[in-house]
C-alpha positions as CSV (number, residue, x, y, z in Angstrom):
1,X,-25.5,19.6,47.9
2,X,-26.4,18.2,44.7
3,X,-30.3,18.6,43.1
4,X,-31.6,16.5,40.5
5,X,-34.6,17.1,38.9
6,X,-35.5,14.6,36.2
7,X,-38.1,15.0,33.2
8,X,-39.5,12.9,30.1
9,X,-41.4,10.6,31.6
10,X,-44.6,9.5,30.3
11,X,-47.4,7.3,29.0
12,X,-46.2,4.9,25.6
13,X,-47.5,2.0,23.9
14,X,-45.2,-1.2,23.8
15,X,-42.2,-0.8,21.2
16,X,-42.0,3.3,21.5
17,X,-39.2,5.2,22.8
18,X,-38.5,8.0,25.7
19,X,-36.0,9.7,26.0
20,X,-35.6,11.3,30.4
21,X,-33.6,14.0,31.1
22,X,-32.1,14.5,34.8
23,X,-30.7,18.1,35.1
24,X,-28.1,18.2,37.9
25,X,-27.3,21.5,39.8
26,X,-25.0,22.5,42.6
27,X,-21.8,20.7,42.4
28,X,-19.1,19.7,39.5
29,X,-21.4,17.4,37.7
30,X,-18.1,16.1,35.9
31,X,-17.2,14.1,39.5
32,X,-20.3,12.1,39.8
33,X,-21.7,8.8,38.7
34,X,-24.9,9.2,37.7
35,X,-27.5,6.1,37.1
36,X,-31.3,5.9,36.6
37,X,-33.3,3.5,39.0
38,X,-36.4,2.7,38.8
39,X,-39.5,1.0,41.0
40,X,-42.8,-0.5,40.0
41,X,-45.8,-0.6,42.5
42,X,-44.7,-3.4,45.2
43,X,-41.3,-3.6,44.3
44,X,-37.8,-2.9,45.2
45,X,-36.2,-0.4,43.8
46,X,-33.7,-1.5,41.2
47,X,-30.5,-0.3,39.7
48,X,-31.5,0.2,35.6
49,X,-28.3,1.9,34.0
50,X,-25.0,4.0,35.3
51,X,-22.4,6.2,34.0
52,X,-19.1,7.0,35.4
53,X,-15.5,6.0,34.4
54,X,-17.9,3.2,32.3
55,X,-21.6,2.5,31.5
56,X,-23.3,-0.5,33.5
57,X,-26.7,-1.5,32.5
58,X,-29.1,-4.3,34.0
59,X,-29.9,-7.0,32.1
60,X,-33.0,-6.5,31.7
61,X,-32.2,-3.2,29.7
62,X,-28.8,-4.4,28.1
63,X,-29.3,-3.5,24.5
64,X,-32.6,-1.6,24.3
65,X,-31.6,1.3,26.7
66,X,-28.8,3.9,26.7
67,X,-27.3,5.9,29.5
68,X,-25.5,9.4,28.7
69,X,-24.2,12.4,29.9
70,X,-24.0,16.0,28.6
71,X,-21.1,17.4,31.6
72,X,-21.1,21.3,29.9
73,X,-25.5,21.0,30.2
74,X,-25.1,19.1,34.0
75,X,-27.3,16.6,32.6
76,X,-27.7,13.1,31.9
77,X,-30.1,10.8,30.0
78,X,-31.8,7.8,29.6
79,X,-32.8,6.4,25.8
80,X,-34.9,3.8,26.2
81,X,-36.2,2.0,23.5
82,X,-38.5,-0.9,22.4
83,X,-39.9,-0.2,25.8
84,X,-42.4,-2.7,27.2
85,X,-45.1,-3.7,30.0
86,X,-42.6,-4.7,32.3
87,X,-40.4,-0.9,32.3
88,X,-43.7,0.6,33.9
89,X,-42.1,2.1,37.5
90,X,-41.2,5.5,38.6
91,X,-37.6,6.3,37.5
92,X,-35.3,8.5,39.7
93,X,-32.1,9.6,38.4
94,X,-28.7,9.5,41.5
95,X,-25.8,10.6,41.9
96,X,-22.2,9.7,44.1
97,X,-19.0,11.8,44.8
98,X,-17.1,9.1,43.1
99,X,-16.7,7.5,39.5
100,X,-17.1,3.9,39.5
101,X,-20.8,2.9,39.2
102,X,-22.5,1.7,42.3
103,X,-25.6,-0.5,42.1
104,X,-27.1,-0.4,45.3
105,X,-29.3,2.7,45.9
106,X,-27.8,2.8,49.3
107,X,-24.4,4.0,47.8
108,X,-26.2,7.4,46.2
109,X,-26.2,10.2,48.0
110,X,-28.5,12.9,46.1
111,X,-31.8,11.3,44.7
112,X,-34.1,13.2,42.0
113,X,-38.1,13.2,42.8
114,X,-39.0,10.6,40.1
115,X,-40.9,10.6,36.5
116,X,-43.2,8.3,35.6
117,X,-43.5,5.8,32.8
118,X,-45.8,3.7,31.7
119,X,-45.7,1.3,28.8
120,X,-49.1,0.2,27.6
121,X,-49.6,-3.7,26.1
């Protein structure tokens, strides 16, 4: 079992930054992929950003947000900046026994509870 419990969510004005955190316990953090979803009220969820053997981003992101990983702190980021109206959802941070970079949320197999953000116009 894998837990993920992710952090630095929060309420921002259009053009700030946040930096959220997802702290990874119980396995060899080293052998996942990791990536950040996210979901807005009334949506699907959707794939944002992943790290493995590479970094994959949506394009809706490309170029303003930035995926990392720390493997000696088991934990693994999102920078997102010049955040605006439309990056308002509940992110949850995943991970996968494997290190190519699924998009589908039905490829993950441990899921974090969610942080909020919300980008003000």
């Amino acid at each position: 079992q894998v837990q993920l419990v992710e952090s630095g969510g929060g309420l921002v004005q259009a053009g700030a930054s946040l930096r959220l955190s997802c702290a990874a316990s119980g396995r060899t953090f080293s052998n996942y992929a990791m990536a950040w979803f996210r979901q807005a009220p009334g949506k699907e969820r959707e794939f944002v950003a992943g790290i493995g053997h590479s970094t994959y981003y949506a394009d809706s992101v490309k170029g303003r947000f930035t995926i990392s990983r720390d493997n000696a702190k088991d934990t693994a980021y999102l920078q997102m900046n010049s955040l605006k109206p439309e990056d308002t959802a509940v992110y949850c941070c995943a991970a996968v026994s494997r290190l190519d970079v699924p998009t589908a949320p039905g490829e993950y197999d441990y899921w974090g509870q969610g942080t909020q953000v919300t980008v003000s116009s």
